[in-house]
VODREN-108603 format. One record per residue (C-alpha): x, y, z; residue in one letter; residue number from 1. Coordinates in nm, 3 decimals, padded with zeros to 5 digits. Last residue first. Layout:
<x X&y Y&z Z&residuo A&num NUM>
...
end
This chain:
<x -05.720&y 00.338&z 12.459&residuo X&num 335>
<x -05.318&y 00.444&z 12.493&residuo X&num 334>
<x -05.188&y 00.350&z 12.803&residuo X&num 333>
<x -04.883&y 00.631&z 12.880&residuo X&num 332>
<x -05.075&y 00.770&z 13.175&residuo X&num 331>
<x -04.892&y 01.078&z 13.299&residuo X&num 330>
<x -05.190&y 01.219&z 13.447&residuo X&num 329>
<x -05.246&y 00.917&z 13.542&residuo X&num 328>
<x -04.962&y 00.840&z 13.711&residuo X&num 327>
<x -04.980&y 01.132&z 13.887&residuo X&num 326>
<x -05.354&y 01.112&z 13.998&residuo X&num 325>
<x -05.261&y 00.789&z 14.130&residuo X&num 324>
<x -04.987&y 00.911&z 14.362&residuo X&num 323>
<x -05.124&y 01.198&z 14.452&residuo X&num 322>
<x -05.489&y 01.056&z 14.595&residuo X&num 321>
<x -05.257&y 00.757&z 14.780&residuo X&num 320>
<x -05.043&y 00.961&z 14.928&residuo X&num 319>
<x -04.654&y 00.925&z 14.957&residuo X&num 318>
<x -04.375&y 00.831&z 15.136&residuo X&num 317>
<x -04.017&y 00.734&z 15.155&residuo X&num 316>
<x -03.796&y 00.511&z 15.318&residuo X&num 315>
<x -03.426&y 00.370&z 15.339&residuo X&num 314>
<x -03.270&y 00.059&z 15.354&residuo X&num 313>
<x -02.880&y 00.066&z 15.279&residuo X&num 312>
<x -02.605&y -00.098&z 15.090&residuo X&num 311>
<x -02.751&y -00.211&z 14.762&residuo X&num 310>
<x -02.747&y 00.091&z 14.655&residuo X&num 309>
<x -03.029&y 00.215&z 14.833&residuo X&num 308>
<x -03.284&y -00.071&z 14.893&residuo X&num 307>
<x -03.678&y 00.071&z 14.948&residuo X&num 306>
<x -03.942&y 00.086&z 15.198&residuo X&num 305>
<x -04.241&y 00.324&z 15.074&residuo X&num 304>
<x -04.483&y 00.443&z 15.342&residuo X&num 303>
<x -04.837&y 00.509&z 15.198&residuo X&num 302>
<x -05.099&y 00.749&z 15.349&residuo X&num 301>
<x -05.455&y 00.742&z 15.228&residuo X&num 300>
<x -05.622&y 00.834&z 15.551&residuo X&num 299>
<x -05.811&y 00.578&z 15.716&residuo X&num 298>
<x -05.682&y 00.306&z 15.470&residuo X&num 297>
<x -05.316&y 00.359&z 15.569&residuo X&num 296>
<x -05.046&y 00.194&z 15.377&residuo X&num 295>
<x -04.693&y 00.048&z 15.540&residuo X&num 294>
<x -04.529&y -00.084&z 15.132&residuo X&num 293>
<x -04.231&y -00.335&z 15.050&residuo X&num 292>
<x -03.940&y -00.351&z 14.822&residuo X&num 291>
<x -03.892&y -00.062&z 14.601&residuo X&num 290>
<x -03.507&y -00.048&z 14.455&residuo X&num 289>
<x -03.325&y 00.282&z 14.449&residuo X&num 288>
<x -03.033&y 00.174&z 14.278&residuo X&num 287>
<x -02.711&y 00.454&z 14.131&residuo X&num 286>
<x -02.430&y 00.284&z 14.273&residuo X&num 285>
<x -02.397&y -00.100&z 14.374&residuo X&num 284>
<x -02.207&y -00.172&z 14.667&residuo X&num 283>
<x -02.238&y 00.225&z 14.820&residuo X&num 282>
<x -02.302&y 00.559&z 14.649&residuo X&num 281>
<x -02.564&y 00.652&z 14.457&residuo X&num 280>
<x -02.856&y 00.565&z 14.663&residuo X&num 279>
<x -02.742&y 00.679&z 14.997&residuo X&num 278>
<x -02.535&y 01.000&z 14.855&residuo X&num 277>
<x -02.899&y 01.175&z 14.739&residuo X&num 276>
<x -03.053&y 01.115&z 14.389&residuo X&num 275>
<x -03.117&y 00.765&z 14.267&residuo X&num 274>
<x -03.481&y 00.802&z 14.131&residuo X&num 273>
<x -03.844&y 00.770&z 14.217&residuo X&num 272>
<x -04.177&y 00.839&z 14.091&residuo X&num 271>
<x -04.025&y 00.751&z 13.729&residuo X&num 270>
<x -04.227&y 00.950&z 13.446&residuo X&num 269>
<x -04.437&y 00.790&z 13.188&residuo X&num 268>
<x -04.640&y 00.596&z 13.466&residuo X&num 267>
<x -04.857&y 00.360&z 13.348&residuo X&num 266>
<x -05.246&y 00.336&z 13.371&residuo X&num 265>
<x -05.478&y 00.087&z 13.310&residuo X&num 264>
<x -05.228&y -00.181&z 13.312&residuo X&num 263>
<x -05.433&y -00.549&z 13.260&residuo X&num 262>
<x -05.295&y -00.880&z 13.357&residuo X&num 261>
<x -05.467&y -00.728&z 13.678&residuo X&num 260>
<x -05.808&y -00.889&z 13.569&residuo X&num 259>
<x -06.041&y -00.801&z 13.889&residuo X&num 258>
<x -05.891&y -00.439&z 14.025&residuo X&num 257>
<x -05.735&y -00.384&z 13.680&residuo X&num 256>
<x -05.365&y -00.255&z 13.729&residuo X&num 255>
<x -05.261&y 00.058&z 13.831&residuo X&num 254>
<x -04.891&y 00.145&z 13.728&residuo X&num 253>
<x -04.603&y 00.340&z 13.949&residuo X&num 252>
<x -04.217&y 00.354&z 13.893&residuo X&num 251>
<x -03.895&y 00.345&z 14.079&residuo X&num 250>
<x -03.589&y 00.360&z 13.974&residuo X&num 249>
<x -03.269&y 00.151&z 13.916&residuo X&num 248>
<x -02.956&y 00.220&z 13.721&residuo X&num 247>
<x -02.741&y 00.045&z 13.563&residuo X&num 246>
<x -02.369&y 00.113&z 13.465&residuo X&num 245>
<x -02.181&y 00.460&z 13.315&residuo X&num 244>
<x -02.335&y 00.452&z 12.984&residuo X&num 243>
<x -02.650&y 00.376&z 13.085&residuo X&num 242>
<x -02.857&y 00.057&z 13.064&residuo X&num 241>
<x -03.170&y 00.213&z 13.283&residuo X&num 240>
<x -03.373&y -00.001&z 13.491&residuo X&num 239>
<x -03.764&y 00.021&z 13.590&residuo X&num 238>
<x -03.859&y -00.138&z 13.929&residuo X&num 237>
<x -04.221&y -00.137&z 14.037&residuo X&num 236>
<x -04.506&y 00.012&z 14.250&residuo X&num 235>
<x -04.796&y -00.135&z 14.195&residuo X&num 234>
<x -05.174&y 00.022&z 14.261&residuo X&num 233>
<x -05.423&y -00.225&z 14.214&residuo X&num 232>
<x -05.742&y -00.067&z 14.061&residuo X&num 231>
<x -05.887&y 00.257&z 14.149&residuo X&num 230>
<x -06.143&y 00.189&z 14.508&residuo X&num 229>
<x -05.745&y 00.053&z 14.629&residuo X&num 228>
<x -05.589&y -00.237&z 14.650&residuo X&num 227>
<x -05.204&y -00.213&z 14.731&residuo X&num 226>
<x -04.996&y -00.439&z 14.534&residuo X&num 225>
<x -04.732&y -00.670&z 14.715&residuo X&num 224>
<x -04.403&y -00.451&z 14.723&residuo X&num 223>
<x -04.189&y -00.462&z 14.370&residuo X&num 222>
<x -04.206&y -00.608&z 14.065&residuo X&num 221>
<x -03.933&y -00.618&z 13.789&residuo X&num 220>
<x -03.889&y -00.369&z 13.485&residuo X&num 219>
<x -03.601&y -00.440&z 13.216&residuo X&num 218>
<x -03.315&y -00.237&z 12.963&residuo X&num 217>
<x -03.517&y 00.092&z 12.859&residuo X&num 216>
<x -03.668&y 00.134&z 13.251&residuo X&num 215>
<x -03.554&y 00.507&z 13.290&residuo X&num 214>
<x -03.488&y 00.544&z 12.900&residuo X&num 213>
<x -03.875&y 00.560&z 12.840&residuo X&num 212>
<x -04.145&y 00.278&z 12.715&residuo X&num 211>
<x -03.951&y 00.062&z 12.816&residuo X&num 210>
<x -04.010&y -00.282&z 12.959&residuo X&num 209>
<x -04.293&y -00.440&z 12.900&residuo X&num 208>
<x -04.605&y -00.503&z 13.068&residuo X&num 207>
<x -04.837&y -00.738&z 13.172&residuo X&num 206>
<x -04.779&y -01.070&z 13.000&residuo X&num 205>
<x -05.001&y -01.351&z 13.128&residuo X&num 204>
<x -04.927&y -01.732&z 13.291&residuo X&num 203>
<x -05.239&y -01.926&z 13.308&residuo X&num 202>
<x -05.080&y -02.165&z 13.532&residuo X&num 201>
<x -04.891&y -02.254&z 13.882&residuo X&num 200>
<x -04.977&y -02.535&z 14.063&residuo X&num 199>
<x -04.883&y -02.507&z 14.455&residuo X&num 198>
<x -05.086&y -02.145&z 14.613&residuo X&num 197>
<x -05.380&y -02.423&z 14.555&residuo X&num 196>
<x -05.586&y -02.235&z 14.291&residuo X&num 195>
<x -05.293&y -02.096&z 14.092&residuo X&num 194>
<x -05.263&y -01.808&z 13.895&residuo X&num 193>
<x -04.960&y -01.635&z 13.694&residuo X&num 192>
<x -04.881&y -01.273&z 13.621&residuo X&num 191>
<x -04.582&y -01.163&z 13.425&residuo X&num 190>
<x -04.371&y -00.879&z 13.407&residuo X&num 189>
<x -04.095&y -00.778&z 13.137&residuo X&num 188>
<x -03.691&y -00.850&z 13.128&residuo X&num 187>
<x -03.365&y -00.847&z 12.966&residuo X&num 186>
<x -03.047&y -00.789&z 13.056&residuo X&num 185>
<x -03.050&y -01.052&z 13.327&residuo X&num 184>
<x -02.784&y -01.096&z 13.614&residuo X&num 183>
<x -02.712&y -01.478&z 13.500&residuo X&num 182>
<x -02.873&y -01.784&z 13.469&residuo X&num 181>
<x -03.189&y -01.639&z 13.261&residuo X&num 180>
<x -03.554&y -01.449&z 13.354&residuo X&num 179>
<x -03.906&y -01.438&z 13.393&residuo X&num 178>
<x -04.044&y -01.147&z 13.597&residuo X&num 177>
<x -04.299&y -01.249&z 13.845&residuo X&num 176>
<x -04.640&y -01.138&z 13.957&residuo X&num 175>
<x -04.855&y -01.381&z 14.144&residuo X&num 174>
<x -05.189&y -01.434&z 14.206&residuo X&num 173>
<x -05.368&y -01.663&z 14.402&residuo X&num 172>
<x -05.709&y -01.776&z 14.229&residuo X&num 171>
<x -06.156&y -01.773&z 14.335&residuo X&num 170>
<x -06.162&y -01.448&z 14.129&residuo X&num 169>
<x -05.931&y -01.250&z 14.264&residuo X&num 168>
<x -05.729&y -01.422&z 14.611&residuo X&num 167>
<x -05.598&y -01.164&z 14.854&residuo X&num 166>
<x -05.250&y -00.965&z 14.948&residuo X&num 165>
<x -05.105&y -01.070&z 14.552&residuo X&num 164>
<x -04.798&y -01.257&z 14.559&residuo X&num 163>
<x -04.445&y -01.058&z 14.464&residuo X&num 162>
<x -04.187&y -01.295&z 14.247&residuo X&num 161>
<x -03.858&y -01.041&z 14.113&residuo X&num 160>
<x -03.698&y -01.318&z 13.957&residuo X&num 159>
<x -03.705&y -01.658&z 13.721&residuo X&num 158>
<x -03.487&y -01.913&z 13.547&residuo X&num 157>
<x -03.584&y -02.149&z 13.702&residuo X&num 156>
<x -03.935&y -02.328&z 13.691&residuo X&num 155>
<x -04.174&y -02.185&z 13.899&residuo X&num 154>
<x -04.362&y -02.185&z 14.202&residuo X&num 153>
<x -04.082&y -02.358&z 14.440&residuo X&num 152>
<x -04.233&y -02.585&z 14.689&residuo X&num 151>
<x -04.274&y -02.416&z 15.036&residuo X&num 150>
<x -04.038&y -02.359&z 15.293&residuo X&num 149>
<x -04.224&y -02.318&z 15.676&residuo X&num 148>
<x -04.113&y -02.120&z 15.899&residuo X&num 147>
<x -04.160&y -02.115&z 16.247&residuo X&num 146>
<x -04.101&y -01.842&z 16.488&residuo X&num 145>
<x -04.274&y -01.540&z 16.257&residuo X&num 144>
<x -04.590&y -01.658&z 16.433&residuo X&num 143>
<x -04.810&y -01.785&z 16.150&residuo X&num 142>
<x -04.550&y -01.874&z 15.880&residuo X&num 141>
<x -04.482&y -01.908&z 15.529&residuo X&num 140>
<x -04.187&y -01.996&z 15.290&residuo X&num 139>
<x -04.100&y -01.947&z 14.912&residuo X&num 138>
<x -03.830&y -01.949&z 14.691&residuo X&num 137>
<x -03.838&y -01.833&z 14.354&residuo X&num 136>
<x -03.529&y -01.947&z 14.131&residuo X&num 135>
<x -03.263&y -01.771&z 13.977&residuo X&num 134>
<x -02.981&y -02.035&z 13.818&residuo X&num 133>
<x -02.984&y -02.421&z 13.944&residuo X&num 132>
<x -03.172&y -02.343&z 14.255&residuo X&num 131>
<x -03.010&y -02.005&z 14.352&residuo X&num 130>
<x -03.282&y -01.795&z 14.519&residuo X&num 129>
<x -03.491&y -01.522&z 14.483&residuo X&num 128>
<x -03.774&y -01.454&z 14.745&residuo X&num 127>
<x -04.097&y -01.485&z 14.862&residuo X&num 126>
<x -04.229&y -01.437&z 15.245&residuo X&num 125>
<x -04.589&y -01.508&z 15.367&residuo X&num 124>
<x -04.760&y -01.448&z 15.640&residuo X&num 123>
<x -05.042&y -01.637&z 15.730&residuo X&num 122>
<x -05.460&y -01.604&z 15.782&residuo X&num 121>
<x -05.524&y -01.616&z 15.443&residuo X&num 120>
<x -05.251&y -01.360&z 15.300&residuo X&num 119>
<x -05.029&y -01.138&z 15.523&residuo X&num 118>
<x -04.747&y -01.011&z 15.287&residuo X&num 117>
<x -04.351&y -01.011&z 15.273&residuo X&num 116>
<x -04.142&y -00.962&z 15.007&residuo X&num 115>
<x -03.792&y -01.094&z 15.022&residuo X&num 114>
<x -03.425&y -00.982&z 14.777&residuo X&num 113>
<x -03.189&y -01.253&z 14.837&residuo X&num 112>
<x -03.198&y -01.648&z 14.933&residuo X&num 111>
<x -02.827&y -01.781&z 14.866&residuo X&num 110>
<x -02.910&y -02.153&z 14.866&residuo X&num 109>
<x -03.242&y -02.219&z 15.054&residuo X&num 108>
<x -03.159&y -02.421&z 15.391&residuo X&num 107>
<x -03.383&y -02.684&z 15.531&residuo X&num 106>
<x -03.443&y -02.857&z 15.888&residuo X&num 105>
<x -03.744&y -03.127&z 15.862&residuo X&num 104>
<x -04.056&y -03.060&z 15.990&residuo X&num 103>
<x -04.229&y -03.234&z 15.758&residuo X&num 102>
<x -04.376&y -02.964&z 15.593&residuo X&num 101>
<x -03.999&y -02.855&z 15.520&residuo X&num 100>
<x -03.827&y -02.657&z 15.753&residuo X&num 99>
<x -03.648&y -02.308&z 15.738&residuo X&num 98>
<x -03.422&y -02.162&z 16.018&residuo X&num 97>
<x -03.393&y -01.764&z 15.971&residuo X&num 96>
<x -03.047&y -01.656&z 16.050&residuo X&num 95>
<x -02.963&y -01.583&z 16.444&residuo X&num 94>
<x -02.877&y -01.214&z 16.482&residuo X&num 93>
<x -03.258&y -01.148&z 16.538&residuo X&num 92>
<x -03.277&y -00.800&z 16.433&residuo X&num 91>
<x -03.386&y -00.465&z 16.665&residuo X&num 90>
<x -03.477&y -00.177&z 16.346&residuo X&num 89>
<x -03.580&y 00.205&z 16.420&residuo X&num 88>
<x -03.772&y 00.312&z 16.161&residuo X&num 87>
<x -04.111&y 00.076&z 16.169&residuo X&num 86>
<x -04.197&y 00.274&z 16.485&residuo X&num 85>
<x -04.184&y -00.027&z 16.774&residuo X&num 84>
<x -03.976&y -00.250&z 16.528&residuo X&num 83>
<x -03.893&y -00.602&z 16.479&residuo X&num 82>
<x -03.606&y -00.753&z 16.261&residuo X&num 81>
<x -03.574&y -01.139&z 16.134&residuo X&num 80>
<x -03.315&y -01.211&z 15.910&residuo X&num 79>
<x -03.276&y -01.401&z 15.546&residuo X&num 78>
<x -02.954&y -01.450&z 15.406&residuo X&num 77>
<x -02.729&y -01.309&z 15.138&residuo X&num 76>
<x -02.320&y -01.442&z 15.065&residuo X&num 75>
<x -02.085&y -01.177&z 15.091&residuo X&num 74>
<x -01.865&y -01.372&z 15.288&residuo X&num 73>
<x -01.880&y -01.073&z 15.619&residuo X&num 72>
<x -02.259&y -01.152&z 15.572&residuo X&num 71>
<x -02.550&y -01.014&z 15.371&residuo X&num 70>
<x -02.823&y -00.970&z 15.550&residuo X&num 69>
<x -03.172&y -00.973&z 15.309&residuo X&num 68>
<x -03.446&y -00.853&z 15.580&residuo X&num 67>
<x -03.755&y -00.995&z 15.689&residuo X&num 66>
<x -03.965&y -00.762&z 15.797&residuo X&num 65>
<x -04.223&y -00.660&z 16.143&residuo X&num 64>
<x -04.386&y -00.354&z 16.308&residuo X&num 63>
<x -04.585&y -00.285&z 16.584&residuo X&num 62>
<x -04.456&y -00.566&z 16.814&residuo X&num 61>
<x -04.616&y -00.611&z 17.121&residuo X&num 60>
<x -04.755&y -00.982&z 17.067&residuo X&num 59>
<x -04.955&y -00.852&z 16.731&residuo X&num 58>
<x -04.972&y -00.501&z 16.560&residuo X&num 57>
<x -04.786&y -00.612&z 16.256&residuo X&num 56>
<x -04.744&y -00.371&z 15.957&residuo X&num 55>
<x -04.491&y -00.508&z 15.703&residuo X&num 54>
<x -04.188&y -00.459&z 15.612&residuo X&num 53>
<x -03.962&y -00.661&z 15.310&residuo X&num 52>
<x -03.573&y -00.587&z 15.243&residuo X&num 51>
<x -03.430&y -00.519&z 14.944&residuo X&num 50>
<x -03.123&y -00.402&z 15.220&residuo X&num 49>
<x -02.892&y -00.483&z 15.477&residuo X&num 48>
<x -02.511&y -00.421&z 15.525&residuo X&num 47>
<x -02.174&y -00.618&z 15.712&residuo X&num 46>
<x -02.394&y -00.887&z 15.903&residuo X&num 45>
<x -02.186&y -01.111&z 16.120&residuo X&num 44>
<x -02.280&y -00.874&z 16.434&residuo X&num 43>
<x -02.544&y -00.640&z 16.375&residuo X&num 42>
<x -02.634&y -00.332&z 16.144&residuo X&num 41>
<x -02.277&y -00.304&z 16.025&residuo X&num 40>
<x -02.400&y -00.060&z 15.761&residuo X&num 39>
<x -02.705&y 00.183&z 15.788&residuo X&num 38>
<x -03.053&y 00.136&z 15.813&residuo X&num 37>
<x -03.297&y 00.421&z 15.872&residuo X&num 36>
<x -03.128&y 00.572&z 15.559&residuo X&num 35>
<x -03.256&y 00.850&z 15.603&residuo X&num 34>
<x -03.319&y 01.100&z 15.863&residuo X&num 33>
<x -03.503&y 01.334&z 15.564&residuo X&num 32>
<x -03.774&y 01.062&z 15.486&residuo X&num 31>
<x -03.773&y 01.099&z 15.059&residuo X&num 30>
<x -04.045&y 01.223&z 14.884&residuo X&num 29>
<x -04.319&y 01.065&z 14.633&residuo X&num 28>
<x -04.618&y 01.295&z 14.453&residuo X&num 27>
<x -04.297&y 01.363&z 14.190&residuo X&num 26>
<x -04.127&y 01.700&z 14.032&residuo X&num 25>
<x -04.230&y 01.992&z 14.288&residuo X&num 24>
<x -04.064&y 01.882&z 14.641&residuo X&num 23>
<x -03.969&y 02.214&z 14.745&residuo X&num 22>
<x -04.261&y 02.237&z 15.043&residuo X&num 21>
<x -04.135&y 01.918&z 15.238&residuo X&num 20>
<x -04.415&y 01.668&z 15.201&residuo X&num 19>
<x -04.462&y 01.524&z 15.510&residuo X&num 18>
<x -04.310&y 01.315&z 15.766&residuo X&num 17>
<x -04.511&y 00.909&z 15.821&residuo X&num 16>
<x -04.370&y 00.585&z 15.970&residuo X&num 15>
<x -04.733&y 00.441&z 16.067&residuo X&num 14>
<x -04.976&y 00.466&z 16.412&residuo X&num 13>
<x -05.164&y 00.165&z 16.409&residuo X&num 12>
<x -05.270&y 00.011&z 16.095&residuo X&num 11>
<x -05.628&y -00.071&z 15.901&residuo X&num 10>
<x -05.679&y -00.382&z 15.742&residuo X&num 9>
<x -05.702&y -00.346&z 15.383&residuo X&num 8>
<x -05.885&y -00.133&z 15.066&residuo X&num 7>
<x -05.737&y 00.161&z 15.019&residuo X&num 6>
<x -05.984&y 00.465&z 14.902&residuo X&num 5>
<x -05.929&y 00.714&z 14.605&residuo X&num 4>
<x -06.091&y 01.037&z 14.743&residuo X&num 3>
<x -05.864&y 01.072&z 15.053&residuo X&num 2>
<x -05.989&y 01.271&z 15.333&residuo X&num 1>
end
């Protein structure tokens, strides 16, 4: 029975193995059948990944994403997929078709990298975009049929956008990672609040990148945060300028259940790093990038979706007592 509770809607039977006895070094560890998505997924699609999964449990489908395709061009698009186990992936070969509130047909330019989140009775998907340089791009839906394209939250030049799963104090939230027109070198997280999910204000720093060599060169969000009885629990990004290219990691930070412009705690040590063949060998070596988050309030267990080298989804898992209790333990918040 987990100490540290999660706070959201509960979930049928999740993707779940456990801890293999010689993981030692981090409360997260890797599915062993991985990657649960491979190359040539479907026709026109050459590789998926950064993709966004969420728990269903609607219309006989357990499990649903939206998935960045990218096609025999190289150019990204948004899919469909539905899944019985939330490991074993059926996509609808047909791109997503966007309209405008008016019903009018629509086509983001080169929409990459969704997260996905039920919020207010809908689900919605953010993404980045091309819309003169990195833009946010945003859509929603009710039946994962129609989709709606929203008005763009920010100004370009921006990445890495991941909504918060409820409203705090009376506002949407949103973290985001400002940016410039090309594949930044630079970067810390933001949060931003709007009453209306359309006007976008009070813009806060959150954290920095640094403070170690894993995440020396920029940090970016990653799944919606999970809520738990300790504060929001966010699993991030972190990126390392080394001497042989970037690389990507993942890290963990709780923010303040009711001001999350403020870090508790911070994790001093990544949770999760390019290791096995899957995440250092493919499109872009060395990137294990977290996208989206299956988490179990009835008994603490989280199920990590993540890109692997740009090439592959794959999945790992953890527990919500561990997790926390590692990056506290390895809290680098001073005060």
């Amino acid at each position: 029975m987990s100490k540290i509770k999660i706070i959201s809607s509960p979930v049928g039977a999740m993707p779940w193995q456990e801890r293999p006895d010689n993981i030692v070094n981090a409360p997260v560890w890797r599915y062993t059948e991985n990657p649960i998505i491979r190359r040539n997924p479907f026709r026109g699609v050459n590789k998926v990944f950064n993709s966004a999964v969420m728990y269903y449990g609607r219309d006989g489908i357990e499990f649903i994403g939206v998935f960045r395709g990218e096609g025999m061009n190289g150019l990204p698009y948004l899919y469909v997929g539905k899944s019985p186990d939330g490991v074993n992936w059926q996509f609808d070969a047909k791109g997503i078709d966007f309209v405008d509130e008016n019903g009018r047909p629509q086509r983001p330019e080169c929409p990459f990298d969704p997260r996905l989140l039920r919020l207010d009775g809908a689900y919605y998907i953010i993404w980045c975009q091309m819309n003169h340089g990195s833009a946010i791009g945003m859509a929603k839906t009710t039946d994962f049929k129609t989709f709606t394209l929203l008005e763009s939250p920010f100004l370009p030049y921006n990445r890495n956008a991941v909504l918060f799963p409820r409203k705090i104090n009376g506002k949407y939230m949103m973290l985001s990672r400002p940016s410039d027109t090309t594949h930044t070198r630079f970067g810390d997280i933001f949060i931003s609040e709007s009453p209306d999910m359309v006007y976008w204000g009070r813009h806060r720093h959150v954290m920095s990148k640094g403070p170690n060599w894993w995440e020396d060169l920029k940090i970016g969000g990653g799944p919606a945060p999970i809520e738990t009885s300790e504060g929001w629990l966010m699993f991030y990004h972190g990126v390392l300028n080394s001497c042989n290219g970037f690389v990507y990691s993942m890290g963990g930070a709780v923010l303040d259940i009711d001001d999350p412009s403020v870090v508790r705690y911070r994790c001093d040590n990544f949770l999760l790093t390019p290791e096995e063949w899957y995440e250092t060998c493919g499109a872009t070596p060395n990137v294990a990038f977290p996208c989206a988050t299956v988490h179990d309030p009835a008994t603490g267990r989280i199920a990590i979706y993540y890109g692997a080298a740009d090439t592959y989804v794959a999945l790992a898992f953890t527990e919500v007592d561990d997790v926390v209790g590692y990056i506290r333990e390895y809290n680098v918040i001073k005060g």
